[in-house]
C-alpha positions in Angstrom: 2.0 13.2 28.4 1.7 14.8 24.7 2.4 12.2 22.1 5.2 13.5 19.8 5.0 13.5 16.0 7.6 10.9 14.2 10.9 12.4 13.0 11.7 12.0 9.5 14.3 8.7 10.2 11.1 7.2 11.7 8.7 7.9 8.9 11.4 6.8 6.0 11.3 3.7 7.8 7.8 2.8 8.9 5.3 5.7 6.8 2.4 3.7 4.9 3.1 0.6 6.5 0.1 -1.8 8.1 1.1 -3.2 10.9 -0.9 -6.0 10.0 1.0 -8.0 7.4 -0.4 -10.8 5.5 2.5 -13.0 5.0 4.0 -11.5 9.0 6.7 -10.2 7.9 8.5 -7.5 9.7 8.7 -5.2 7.0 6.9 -4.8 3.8 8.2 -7.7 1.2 9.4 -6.8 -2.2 6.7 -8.0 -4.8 7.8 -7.3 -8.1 5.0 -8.9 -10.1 1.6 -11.0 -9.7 -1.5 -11.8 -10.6 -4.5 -11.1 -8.5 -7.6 -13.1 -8.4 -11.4 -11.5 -8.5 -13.5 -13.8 -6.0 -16.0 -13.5 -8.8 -17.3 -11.5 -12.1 -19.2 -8.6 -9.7 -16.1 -8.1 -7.9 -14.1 -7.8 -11.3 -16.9 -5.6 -12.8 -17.0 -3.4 -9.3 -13.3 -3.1 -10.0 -13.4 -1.9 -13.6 -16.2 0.4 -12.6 -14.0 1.9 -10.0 -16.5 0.9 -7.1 -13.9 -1.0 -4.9 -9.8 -0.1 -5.0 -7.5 -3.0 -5.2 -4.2 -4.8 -7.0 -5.1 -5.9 -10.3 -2.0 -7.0 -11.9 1.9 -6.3 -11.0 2.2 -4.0 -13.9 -0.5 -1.5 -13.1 0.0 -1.6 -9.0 1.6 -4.0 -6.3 1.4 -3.9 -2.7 5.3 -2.4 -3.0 4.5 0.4 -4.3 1.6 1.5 -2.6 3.4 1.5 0.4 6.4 3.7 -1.8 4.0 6.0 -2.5 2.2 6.2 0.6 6.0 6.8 2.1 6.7 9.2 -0.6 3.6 11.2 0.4 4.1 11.1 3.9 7.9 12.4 3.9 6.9 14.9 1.4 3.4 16.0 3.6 1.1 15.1 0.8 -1.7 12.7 1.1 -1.1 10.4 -1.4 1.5 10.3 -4.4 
């Protein structure tokens, strides 16, 4: 059976989603601002040096919209937005 490629209903909906949620939630939730904690001051200096990718602060990136972007990408065939 060949597996068929999502339509574009089905990739508005579900593109750059985890199915793995860390709160469970069915869909993505709406964060509009945070503060993120470093485990300690090598992570935070790995961060600032561009070694590891991550949230930093609501302003400058939030879970929301990396998935936004990841959706925008996918719908327009890009890889990332």
């Amino acid at each position: 059976m060949s597996k068929k490629k999502p339509g574009l209903s089905t990739k508005a909906v579900h593109a750059g989603e985890s199915r793995d949620k860390p709160s469970h939630a069915i869909t993505n939730p709406i964060v509009q601002t945070s503060t993120y904690v470093f485990r300690d001051t090598e992570e935070l200096i790995d961060f600032n040096d561009g070694r590891i990718e991550r949230e930093e602060y609501g302003r400058y990136g939030n879970p929301t919209t990396t998935v936004a972007e990841a959706k925008i990408a996918d719908l327009d065939g890009g890889e990332e937005a």
